[in-house]
N, C-alpha and C positions, 0 to 999 in steps of 0.2 A: 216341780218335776216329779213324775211319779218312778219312784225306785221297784222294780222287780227282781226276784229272788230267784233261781234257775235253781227249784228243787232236787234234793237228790232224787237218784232213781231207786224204785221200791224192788225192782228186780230186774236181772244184769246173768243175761246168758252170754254165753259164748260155743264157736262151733267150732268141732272137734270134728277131729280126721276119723274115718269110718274105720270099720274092721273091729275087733273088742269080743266083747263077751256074749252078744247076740239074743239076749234075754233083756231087751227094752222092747218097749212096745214101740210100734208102727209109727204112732203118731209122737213118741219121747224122743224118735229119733228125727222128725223134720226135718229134712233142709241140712243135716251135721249139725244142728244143736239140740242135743243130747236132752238139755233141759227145757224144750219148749214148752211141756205140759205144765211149766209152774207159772206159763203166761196165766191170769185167769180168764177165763172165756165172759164174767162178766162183770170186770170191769171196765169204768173209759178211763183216757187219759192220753196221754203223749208218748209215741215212739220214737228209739234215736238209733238210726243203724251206724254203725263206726266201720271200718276197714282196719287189718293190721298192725298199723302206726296210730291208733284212737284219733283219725282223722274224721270228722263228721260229714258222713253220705248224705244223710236225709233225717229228714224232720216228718212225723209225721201225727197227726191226732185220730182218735177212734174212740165209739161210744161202747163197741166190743175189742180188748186188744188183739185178745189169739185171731180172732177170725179176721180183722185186719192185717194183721202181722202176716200172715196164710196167705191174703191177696194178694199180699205184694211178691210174693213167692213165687204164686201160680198165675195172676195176671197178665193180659199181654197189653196193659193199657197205665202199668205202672211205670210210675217217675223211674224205678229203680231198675226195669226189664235186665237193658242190657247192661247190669251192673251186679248182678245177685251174686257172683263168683267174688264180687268185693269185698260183703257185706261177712264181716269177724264175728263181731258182736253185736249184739242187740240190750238199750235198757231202755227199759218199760215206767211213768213217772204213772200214779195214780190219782186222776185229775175226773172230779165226781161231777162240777160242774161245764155247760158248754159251752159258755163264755169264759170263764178261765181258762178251758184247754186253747182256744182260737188265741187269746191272749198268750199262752205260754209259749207256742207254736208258732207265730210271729215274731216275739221276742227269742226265743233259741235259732230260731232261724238266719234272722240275722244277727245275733250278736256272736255265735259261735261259725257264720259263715256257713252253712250245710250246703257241700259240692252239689247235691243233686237236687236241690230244690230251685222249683223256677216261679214258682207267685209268691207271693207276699216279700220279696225280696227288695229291698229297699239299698243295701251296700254297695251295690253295683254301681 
């Protein structure tokens, strides 16, 4: 049996109610999270959206995170559309190759259950 390890996440934003000090930048404030610009734009890896209660949304992989993380934002073709008002937190795992990200991303997928994913879902 092959044992897998659900690495921690290297970065772990969270969104914040608007209104404040007004000296972030356009893009620092994305979406109410304040800290989006510490996504890196290039690297890959595994995203994990959570809602309120650290309940897991969605599961997702990218070979850029910011600019993926963004689509799913602005997308009209995302798993997550009618769900973004969910979405609390975001953490981000840094996963360099692309057979270990499809690996990780099927294993978080189902083993954490993620509400909004519909492939690779085997629990059901």
């Amino acid at each position: 049996m092959i044992e897998i390890q659900i690495p921690s996440p290297d970065i772990v934003i969270t969104r914040k109610n608007h209104g404040g000090e007004g000296t972030e930048s356009p893009l620092s404030n994305t979406y109410g999270f304040i800290d989006y610009h510490k996504i890196p734009r290039d690297k890959g890896g595994i995203i994990l959206f959570f809602d309120a209660n650290e309940d897991l949304l969605f599961v997702g992989k990218a070979r850029k995170l910011r600019q993926r993380v963004k689509k799913h934002f602005e997308d009209n073709v995302s798993p997550i559309k009618a769900h973004r008002d969910e979405v609390h937190k975001i953490a981000a795992i840094f996963v360099d190759d692309a057979m270990e990200r499809e690996i990780y991303e099927t294993y978080i997928i189902n083993t954490l259950e993620a509400k909004y994913n519909v492939d690779k879902v085997f629990y059901k």
